[in-house]
C-alpha positions in Angstrom: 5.7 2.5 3.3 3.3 3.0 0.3 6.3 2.5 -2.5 7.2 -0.3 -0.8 4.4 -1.8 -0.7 3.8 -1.1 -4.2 7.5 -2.4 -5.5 7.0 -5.0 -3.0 3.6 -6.3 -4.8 4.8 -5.9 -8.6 8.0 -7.7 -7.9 5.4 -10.9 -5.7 2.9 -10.8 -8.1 5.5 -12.4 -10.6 6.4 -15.1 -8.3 3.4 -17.1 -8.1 1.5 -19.2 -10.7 -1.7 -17.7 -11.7 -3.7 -20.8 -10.5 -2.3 -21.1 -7.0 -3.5 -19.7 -3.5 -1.1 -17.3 -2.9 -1.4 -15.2 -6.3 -5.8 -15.2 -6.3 -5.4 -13.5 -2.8 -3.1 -11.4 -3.6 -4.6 -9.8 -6.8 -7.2 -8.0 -5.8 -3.7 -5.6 -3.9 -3.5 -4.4 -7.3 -6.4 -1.8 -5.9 -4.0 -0.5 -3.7 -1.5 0.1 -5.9 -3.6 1.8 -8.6 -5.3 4.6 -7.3 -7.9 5.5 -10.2 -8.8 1.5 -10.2 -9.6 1.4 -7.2 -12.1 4.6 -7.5 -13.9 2.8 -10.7 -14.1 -0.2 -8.2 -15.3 1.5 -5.5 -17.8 3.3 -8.0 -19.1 -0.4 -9.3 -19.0 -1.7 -5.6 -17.1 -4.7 -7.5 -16.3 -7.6 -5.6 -12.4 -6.9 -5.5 -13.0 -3.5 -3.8 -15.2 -5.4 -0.8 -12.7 -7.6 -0.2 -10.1 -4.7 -0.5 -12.1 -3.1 1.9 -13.0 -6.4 4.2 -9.0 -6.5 4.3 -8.3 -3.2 5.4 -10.7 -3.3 8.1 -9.3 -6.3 9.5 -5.8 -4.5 9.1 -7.2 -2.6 11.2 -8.4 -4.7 13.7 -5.5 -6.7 13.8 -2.9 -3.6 14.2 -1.8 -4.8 17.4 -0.3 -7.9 16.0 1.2 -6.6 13.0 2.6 -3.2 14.4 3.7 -2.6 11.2 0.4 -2.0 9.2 -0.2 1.2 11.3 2.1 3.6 9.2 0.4 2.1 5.9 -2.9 2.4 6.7 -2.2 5.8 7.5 -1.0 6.1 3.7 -3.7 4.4 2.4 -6.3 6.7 4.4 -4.3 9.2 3.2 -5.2 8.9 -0.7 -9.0 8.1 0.6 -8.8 4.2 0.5 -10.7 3.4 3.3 -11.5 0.6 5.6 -15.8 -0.6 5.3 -16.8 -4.0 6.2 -18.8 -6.0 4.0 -17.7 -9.6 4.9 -17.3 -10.7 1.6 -13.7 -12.4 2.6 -13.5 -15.2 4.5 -10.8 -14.9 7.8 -8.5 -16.9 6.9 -7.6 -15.4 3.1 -7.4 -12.2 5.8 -4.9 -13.3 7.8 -2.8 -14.7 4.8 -3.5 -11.7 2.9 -2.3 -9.7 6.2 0.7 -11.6 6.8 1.6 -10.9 3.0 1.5 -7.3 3.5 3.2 -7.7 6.9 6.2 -9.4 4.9 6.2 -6.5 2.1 6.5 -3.7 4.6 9.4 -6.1 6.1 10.7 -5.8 2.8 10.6 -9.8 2.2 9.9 -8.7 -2.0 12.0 -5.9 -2.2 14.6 -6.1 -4.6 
């Protein structure tokens, strides 16, 4: 689930126009693909690793609808990148954000 989630994000990240929607919620995923950036962020307590962590609670909360997301959290908690709330994000980059990683682990980007 992990590597293709992180394939998944290189090969999306490319798609989109660095002004629109879709790639500024879908940066800050670079965290989860990086794990030493997303230690120095979670060392600053920088604003992309509360939203990474805003997301991956509501991942969590949400794992009944996206069935999927169960297995990769359980990677993610596996390499200590954990879920804390710090409402930062608003709910709807959440669900978009979800639904994203939802189409990744469908393999929607993988190519």
């Amino acid at each position: 689930m992990y590597r293709i989630f992180c394939e998944s994000y290189k090969n999306c990240i490319n798609l989109f126009d660095k002004n629109s929607y879709r790639f500024k919620i879908i940066n800050d995923f670079e965290l989860l693909t990086n794990i030493g950036k997303y230690e120095e962020e979670k060392a600053k307590q920088s604003q992309s690793y509360k939203r990474i962590s805003d997301l991956i609670s509501y991942m969590k909360e949400n794992i009944n609808r996206f069935p999927r997301l169960k297995a990769f959290l359980w990677t993610l908690q596996s390499r200590n990148i954990e879920a804390k709330k710090f409402n930062v994000t608003n709910k709807e980059d959440l669900e978009e954000q979800t639904k994203l990683i939802n189409s990744f682990l469908k393999l929607a980007y993988w190519y």
